[in-house]
N, C-alpha and C positions, 0 to 999 in steps of 0.2 A: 515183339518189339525189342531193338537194341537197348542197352546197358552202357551210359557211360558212369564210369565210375572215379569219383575224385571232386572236391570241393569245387566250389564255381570261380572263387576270387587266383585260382591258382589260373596264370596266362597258359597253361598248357593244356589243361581243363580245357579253358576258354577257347583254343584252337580247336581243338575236334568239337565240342557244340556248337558255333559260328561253320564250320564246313559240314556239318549235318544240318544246321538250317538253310546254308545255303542250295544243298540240295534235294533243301523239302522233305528231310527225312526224320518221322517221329522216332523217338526216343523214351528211355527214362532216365533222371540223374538220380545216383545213389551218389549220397554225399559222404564218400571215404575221406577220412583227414587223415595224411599220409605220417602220420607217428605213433609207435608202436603198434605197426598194424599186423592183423590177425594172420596166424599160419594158413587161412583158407584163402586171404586174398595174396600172400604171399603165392600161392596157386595160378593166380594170373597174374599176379606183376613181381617178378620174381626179386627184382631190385625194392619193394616196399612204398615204390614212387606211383603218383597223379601222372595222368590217367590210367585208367584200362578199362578197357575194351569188352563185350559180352555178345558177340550175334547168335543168337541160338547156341549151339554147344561149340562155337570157335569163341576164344579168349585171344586178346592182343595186349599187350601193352609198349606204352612208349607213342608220346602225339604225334609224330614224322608217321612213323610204321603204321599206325590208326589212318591217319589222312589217307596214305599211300593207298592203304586197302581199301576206303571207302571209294576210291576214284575207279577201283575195279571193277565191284560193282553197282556203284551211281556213277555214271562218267558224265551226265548232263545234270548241270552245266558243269564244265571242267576246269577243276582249279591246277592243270598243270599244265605249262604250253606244250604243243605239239611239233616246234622247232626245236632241235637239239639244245643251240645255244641258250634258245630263251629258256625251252626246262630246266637246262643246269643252274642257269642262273636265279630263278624260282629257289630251287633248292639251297642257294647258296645263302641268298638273303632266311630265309627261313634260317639257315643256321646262326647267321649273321645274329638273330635273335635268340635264338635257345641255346645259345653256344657261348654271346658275348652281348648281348643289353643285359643277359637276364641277369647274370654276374653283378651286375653295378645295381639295376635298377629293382630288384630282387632280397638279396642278402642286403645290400647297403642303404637300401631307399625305403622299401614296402614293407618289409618284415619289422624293421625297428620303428620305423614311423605308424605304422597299422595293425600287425600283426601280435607285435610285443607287447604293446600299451594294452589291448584290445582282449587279448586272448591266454595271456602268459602274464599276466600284471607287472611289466617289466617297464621301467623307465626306459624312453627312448632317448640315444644318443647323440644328440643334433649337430656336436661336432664332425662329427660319421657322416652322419646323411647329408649334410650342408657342402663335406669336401668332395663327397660322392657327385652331388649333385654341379656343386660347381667346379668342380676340376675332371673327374674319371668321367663324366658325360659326354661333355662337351665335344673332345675329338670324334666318338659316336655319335652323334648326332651329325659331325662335319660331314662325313663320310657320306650318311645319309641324302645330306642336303647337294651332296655331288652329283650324287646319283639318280635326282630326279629332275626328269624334264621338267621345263615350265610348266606351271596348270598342271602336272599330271597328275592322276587319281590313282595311280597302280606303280609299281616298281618297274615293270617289266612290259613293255610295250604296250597297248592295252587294255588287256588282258588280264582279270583282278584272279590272283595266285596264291598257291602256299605259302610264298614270299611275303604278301602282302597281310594273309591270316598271321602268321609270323613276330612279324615287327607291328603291325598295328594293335597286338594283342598283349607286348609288354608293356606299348605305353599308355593301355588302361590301366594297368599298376601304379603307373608312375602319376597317371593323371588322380587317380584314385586316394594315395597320398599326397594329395594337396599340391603338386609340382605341375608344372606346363612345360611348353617347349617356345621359346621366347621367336614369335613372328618376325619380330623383325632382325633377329640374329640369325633364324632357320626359315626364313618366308617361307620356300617350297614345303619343307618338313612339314610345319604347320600346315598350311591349306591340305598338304596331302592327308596328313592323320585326319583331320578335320572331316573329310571326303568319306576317307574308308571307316569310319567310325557313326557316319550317318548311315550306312547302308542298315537295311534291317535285322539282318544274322547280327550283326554287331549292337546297332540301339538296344535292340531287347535285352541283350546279355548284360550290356553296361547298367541298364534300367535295376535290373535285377540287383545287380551288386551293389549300387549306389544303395539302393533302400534294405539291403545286410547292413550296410555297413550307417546308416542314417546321414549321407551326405546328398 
């Protein structure tokens, strides 16, 4: 049985177990918390960071390169379109999120609102997280809100994708720390997270987290 390894509340975590539930694949989580970690796990994840990866004697790290691999060998169902454009696009929103939500809603939102109080006995900084949330958000979210069809459930045609593991998986973070995404300023945004947050790979993970963390 595969190994993933890395905390559960980390969204990058979070992306490869939601795409191994999605394709029915058992697992185990070994819960590495990615500070000061050991020169063995230093072995598979040479950067010290959540996740990695364990199939038998192959090691991966990094959530992009774990998903990629998983689609090679579980390809049903498939989380990456089989149209050029719409792949690229998959990819792009997925970056869209590990590359720039996670920036804001990460360092600025989850770590001092959750993380610090919680785990590091750190007073969190509410003028931080408040300008975060209502200034550095808000143009991300727009972008979002451009990008999706009416009613749609998926980024990307309709087709639910690494894009949509992606982005729907920071703003369990963000919902996690107390924060929403205001419906009537984001309608689409909303319904859409709303959608892909029901599905079961996702319920169960948020279930999980929510009763870590006692909200």
């Amino acid at each position: 049985m595969p190994t993933v390894y890395g905390v559960a509340l980390s969204p990058f975590v979070r992306k490869v177990r939601v795409a191994l539930a999605e394709k029915r694949v058992a697992y185990d989580l070994d819960p590495v918390v990615p500070v000061n970690v050991s020169p063995e796990y230093r072995k598979i994840s040479p950067l010290g960071k959540v996740p990695a990866f364990r199939d038998g004697d192959k090691t991966l790290a990094d959530s992009s390169v774990i998903l990629a691999y998983l689609e090679r060998i579980h390809p049903n169902p498939p989380l990456y379109p089989s149209d050029p454009y719409d792949y690229a696009r998959a990819l792009w929103f997925e970056e869209y999120a590990d590359g720039g939500l996670v920036t804001i809603i990460g360092p600025k939102i989850f770590f001092p609102k959750v993380v610090a109080p919680r785990f590091f006995n750190q007073k969190t900084d509410e003028a931080m997280v408040q300008k975060a949330f209502e200034e550095e958000l808000p143009p991300m979210l727009d972008y979002l809100e451009s990008e999706l069809a009416p009613g749609a459930a998926t980024l990307v045609g309709r087709q639910f994708t690494v894009g949509d593991i992606g982005v729907a998986s920071q703003f369990v973070n963000l919902f996690l720390a107390g924060f929403g995404v205001d419906a009537r300023r984001w309608p689409k945004l909303a319904a859409y997270l709303s959608a892909v947050h029901e599905r079961p790979s996702f319920r169960s993970s948020i279930a999980e987290e929510r009763a870590m963390l006692g909200v």
